[in-house]
Every structure is written in C-alpha cells, then in structure tokens.
Rosetta silent file (secondary structure, phi, psi, omega in degrees, C-alpha in Angstrom):
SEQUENCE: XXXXXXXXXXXXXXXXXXXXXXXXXXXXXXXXXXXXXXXXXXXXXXXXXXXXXXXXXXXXXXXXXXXXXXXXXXXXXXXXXXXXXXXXXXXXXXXXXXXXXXXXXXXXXXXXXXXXXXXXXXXXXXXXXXXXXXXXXXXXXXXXXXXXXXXXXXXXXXXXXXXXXXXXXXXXXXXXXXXXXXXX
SCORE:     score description
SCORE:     0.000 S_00000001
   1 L     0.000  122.523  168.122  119.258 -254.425   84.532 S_00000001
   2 L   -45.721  157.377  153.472  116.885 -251.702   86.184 S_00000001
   3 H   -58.032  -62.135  179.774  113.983 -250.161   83.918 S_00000001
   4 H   -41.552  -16.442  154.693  115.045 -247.421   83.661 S_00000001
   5 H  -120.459   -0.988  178.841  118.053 -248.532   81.466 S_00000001
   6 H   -84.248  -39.833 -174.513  116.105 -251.597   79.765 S_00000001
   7 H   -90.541   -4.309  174.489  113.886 -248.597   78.555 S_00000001
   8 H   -89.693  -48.662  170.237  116.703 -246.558   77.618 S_00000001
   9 H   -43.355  -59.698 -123.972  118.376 -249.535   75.847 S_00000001
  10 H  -106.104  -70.423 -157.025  114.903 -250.573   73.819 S_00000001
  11 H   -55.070  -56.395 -140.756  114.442 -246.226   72.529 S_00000001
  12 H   -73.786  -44.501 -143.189  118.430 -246.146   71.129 S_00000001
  13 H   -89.548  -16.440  171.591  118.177 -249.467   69.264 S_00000001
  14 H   -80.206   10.793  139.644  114.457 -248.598   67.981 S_00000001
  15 H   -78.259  -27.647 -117.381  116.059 -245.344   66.669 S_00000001
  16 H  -127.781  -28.448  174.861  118.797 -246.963   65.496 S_00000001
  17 L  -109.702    3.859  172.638  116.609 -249.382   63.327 S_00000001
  18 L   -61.379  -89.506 -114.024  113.880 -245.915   62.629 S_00000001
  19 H   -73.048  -31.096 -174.683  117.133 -244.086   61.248 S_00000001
  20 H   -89.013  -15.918  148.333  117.845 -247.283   58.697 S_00000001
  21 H   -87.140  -46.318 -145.885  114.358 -247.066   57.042 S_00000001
  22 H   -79.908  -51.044 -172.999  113.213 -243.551   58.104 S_00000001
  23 L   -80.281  142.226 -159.895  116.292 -241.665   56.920 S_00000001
  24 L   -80.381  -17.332  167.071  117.337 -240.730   53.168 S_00000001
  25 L  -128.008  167.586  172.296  121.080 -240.828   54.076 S_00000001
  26 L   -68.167  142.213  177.607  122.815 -242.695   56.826 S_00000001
  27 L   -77.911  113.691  173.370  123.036 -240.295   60.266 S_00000001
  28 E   -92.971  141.824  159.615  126.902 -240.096   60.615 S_00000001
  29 E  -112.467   88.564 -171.105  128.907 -238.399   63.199 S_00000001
  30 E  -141.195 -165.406 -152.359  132.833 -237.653   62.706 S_00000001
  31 L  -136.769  119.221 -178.592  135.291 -234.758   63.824 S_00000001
  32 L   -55.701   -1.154 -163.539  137.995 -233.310   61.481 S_00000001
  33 L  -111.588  -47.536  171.046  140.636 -234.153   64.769 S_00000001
  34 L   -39.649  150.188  132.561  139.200 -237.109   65.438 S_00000001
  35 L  -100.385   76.660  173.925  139.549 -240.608   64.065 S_00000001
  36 L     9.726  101.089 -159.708  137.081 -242.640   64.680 S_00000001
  37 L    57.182   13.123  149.895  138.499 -245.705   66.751 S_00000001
  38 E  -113.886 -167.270 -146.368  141.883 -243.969   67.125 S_00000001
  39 L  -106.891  143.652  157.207  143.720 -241.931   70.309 S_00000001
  40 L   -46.355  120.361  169.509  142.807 -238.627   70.954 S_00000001
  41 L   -75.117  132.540 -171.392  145.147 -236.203   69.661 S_00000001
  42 H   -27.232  -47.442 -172.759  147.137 -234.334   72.170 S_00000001
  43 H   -60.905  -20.396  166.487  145.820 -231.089   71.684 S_00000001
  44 H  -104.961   16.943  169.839  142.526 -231.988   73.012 S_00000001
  45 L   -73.687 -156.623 -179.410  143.771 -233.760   75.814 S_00000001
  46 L   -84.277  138.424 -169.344  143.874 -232.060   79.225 S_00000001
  47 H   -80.360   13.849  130.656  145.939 -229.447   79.852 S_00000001
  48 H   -30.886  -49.728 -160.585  147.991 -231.458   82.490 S_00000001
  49 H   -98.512   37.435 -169.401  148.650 -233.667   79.903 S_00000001
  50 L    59.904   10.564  153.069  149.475 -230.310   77.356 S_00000001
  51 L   -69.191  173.419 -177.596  146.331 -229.920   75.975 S_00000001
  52 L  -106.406   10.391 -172.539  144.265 -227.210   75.460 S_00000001
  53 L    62.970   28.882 -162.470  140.929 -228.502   77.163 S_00000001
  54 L  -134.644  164.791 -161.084  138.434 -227.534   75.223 S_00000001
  55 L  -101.392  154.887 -165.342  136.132 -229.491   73.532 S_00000001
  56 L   -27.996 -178.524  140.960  136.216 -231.204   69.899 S_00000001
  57 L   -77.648  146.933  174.526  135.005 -230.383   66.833 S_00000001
  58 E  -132.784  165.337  169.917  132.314 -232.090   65.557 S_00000001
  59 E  -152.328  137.342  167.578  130.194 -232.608   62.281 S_00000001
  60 E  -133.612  163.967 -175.400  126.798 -235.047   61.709 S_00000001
  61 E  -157.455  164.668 -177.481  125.116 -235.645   58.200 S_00000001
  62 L    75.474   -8.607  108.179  122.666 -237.437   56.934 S_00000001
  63 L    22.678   99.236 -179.706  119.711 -235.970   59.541 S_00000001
  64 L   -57.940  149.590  157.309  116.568 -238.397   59.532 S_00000001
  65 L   -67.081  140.537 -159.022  113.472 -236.289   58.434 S_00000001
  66 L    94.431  -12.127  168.175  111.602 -234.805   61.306 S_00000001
  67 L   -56.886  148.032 -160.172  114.411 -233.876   63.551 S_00000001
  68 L  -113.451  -49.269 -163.242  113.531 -230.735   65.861 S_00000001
  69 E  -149.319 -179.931  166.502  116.776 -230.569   67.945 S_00000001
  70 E  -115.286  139.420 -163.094  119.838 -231.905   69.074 S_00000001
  71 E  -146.506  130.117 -178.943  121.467 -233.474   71.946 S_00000001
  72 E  -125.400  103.710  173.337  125.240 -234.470   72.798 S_00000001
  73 E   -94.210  122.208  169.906  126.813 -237.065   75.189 S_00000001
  74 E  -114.536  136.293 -175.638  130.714 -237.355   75.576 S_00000001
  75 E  -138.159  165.507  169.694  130.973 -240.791   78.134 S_00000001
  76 L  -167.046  151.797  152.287  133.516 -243.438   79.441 S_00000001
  77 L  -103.173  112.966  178.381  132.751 -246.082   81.400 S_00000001
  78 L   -53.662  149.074  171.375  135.184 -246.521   84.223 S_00000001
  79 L   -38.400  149.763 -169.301  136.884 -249.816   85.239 S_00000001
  80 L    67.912  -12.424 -156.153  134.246 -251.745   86.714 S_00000001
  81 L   -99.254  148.406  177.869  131.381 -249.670   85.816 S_00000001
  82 L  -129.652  152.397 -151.413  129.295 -251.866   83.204 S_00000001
  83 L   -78.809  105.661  162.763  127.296 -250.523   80.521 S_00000001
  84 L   125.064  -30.726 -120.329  123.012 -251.196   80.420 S_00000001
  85 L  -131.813 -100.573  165.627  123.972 -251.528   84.644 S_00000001
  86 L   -74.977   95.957  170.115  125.854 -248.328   85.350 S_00000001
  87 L    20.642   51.857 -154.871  126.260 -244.754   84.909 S_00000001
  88 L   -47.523 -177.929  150.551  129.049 -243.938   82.796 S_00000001
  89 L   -49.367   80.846  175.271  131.543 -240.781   83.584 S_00000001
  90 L   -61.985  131.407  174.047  130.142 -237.851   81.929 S_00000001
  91 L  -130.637   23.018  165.144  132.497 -235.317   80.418 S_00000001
  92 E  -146.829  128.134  175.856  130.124 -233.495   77.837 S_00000001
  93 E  -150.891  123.643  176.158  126.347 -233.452   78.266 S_00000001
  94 E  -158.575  135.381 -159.311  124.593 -230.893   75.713 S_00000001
  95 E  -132.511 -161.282 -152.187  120.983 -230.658   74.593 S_00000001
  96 E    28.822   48.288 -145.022  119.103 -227.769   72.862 S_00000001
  97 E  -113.877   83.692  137.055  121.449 -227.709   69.687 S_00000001
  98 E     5.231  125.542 -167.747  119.054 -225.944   66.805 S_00000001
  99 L   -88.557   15.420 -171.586  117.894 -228.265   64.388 S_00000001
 100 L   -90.819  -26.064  173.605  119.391 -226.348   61.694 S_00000001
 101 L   -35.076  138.681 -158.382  122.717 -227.427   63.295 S_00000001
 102 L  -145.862  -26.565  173.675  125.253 -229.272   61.223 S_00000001
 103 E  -136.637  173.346  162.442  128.548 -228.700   63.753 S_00000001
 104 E  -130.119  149.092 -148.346  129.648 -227.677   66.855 S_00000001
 105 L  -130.708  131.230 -175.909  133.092 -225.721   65.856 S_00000001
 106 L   -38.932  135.033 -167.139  136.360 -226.580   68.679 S_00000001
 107 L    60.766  -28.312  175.269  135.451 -225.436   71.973 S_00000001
 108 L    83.613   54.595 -162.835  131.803 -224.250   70.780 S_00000001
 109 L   -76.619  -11.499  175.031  132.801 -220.900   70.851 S_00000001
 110 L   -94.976  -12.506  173.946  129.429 -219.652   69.790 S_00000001
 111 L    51.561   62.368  162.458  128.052 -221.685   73.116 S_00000001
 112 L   -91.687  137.590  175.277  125.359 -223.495   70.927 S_00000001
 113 L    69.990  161.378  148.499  122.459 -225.691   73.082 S_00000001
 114 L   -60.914  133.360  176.503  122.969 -226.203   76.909 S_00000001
 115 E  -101.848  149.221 -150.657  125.183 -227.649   79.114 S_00000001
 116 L  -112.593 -145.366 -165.807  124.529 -229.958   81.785 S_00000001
 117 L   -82.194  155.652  172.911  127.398 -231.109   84.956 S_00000001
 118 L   -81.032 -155.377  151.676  131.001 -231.663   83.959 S_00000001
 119 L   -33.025  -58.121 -176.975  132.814 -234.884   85.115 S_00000001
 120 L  -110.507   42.796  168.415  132.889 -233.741   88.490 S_00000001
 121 L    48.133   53.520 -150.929  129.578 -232.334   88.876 S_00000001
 122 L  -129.808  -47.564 -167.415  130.733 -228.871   89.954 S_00000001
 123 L  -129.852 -141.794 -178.681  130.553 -226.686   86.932 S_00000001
 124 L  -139.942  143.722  138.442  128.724 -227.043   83.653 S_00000001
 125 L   130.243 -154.300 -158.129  130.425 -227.337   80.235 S_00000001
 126 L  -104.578  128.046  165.495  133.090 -229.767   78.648 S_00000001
 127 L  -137.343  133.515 -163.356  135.578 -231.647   80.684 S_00000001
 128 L   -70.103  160.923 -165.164  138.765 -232.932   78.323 S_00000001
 129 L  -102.263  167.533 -166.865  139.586 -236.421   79.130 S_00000001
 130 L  -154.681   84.415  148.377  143.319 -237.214   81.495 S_00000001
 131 L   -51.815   96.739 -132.105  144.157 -240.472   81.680 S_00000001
 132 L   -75.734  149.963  177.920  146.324 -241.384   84.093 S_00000001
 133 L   -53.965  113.076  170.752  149.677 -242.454   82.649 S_00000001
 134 L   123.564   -4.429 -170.278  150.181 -245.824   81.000 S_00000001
 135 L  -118.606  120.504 -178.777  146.416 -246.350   81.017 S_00000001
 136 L  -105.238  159.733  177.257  144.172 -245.818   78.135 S_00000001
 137 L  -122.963  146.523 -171.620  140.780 -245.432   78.143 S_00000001
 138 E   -89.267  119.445  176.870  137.452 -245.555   75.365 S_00000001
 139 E   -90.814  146.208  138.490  135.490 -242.024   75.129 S_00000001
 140 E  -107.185  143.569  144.013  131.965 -241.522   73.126 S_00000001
 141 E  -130.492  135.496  171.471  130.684 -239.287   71.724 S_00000001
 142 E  -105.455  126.444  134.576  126.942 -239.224   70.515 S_00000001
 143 E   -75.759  143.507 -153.516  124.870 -236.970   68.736 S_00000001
 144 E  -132.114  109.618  150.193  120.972 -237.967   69.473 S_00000001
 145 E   -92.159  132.930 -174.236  118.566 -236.433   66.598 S_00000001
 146 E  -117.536  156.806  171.879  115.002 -235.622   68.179 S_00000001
 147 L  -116.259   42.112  154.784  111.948 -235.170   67.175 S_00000001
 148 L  -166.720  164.378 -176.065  111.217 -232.570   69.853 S_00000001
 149 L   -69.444  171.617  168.770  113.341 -229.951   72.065 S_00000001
 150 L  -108.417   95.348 -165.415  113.542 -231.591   75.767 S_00000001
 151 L   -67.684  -44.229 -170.404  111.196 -229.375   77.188 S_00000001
 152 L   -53.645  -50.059 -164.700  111.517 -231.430   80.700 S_00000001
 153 L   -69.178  158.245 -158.168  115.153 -229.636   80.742 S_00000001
 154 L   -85.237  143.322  154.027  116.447 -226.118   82.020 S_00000001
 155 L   -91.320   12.997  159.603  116.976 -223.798   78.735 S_00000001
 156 L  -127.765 -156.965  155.914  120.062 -222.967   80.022 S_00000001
 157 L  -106.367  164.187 -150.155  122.801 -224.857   81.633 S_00000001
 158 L  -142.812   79.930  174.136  122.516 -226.677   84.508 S_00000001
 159 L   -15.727  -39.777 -167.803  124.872 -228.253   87.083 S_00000001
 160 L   -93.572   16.213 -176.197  121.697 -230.349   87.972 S_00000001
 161 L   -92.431   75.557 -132.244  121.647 -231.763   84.846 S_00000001
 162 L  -106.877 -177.921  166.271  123.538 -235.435   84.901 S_00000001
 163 H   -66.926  -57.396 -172.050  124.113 -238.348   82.576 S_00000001
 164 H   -48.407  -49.122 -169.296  120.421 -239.904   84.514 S_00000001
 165 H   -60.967  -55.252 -167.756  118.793 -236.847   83.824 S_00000001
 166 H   -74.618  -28.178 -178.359  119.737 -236.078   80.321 S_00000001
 167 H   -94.490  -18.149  175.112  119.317 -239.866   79.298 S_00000001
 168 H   -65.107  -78.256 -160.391  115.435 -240.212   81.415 S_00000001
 169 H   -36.598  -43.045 -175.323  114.786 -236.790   79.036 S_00000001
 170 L   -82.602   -3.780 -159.322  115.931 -238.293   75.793 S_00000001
 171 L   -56.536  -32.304 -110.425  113.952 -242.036   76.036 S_00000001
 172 L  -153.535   -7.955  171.088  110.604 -240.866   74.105 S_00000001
 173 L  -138.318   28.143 -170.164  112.441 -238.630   71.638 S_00000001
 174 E   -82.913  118.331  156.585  115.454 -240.161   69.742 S_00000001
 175 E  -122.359   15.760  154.243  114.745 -240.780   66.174 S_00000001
 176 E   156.515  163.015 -172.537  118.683 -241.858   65.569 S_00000001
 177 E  -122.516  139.847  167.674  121.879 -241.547   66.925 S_00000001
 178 E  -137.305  141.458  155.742  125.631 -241.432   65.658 S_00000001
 179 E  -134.122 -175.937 -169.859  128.893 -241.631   67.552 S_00000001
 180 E  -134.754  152.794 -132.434  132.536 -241.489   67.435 S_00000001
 181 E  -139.889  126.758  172.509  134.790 -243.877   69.271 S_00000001
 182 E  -144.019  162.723  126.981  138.695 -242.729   70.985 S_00000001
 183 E  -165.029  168.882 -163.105  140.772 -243.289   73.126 S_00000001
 184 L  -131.735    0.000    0.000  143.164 -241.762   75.351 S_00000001
C-alpha cells in the first residue's frame, strides 16, 4: 500500500474511534430511499435504466462536537480495483456543505457545498450509477464531519477536483464519518 493511502487509512479509523468517545450521539448517515445494504431503487438509477439521475437524498445525525463543515463521497470500486491499493470510481464528490447542515434534499436542488469531477471526469456534479445488465455492483456513500472547511480546495466546483484530491484534502481533518451501503 502507497502512503498516501496508509495515511488516509490511519485518519478514517482514528476518526472513527474520535467519533466513539468524542461524540454525544453516534454519527449516522441514512436516506429516506435508501436502505442501507439493499438495491438502489429504480428511480435513482440512470436514466437508461429509467431513472431520473439525480442524486439521493440524504440525512446524518448525531454530529461529533466541533464539526466546521461537511464533505460527501459516493464510490464503487470496480472489478479488480482493490480498496487501501486503488482509486475507486467516483460518482459524487462534494465538500463545503455548511456545518449547520443536517440533509442534502434529492438532487440538491438548493446546490449546497461544491462539486468536484463526475465519473467520467468531464463535468462536475452527481453521476447516478448504470450497471450493466445482470451485474450488480456495491455504491458508498460517506458523509466526512470536519473540523475545518478544506481551504486547500476551489470554493466552487471543480472538474479538477478527483477522488485523490478530495481524499489528500480530507486526511488532517475528519473527526468521523458515516456511510450507507447499495447496490445496483
């Protein structure tokens, strides 16, 4: 394993054991659409596959004291691709999220925090996952509570903004994490 994901490994699980002393409830992450560990519902597939594309709803609770900001990764790791090793897929990458923040509402229609590259590193914003038929595959999603904005990052969004980028940015300021688990 490079440094550079051995030090990204060592910040998530020392938030992850911060968030279990430091915080007065546990930090949770779930989605009224969602199920935790169950399939994506159609409507938020792709719209090839008769969705409407746009991205979930979300909710976190439970917000360790000291949080500043917010940060969001939607991921997959492709066949072959291995986890601590390799780069997952990105299909959501959004940071500056108000620390007053409690949701992001379907599609984010209010365009809260920044957005980094989609999936294919072309546009910015949310890209719905399309599985090719017969095969399913496991999405994340994280919410990251910090205990500063990521200053290193564009305030706005930013095509040049990647899964490397956005995860170098977060090592030094995670004080817990939550995700949600699918797949489609």
């Amino acid at each position: 394993m490079n440094r550079f994901w051995a030090i990204c490994a060592i910040a998530l699980v020392c938030a992850s054991l911060a968030t279990a002393s430091a915080a007065q409830d546990v930090f949770t992450l779930s989605s009224p659409e969602i199920v935790n560990g169950g399939t994506l519902p159609a409507a938020l597939t792709c719209t090839r596959d008769g969705g409407d594309g746009v991205s979930p709803p979300l909710t976190w609770s439970g917000v360790p004291d000291g949080t500043e900001s917010f940060a969001v990764i939607m991921h997959h790791y492709p066949r072959g691709a291995v986890a601590g090793r390799d780069a997952p897929s990105q299909y959501w990458l959004l940071w500056n999220i108000p620390a007053d923040t409690r949701e992001l509402e379907r599609a984010n229609p209010t365009s809260i925090g920044d957005e980094g590259a989609d999936k294919d590193e072309r546009h910015t914003g949310y890209t719905p996952p399309c599985s090719p038929s017969g095969s399913a595959h496991e999405y994340t999603i994280t919410v990251f509570a910090l205990d500063a904005p990521l200053s290193r990052l564009p305030q706005y969004d930013d095509t040049s903004v990647d899964w490397k980028v956005l995860t170098a940015a977060l090592a030094d300021k995670v004080i817990a994490s939550a995700h949600i688990s699918f797949e489609n």
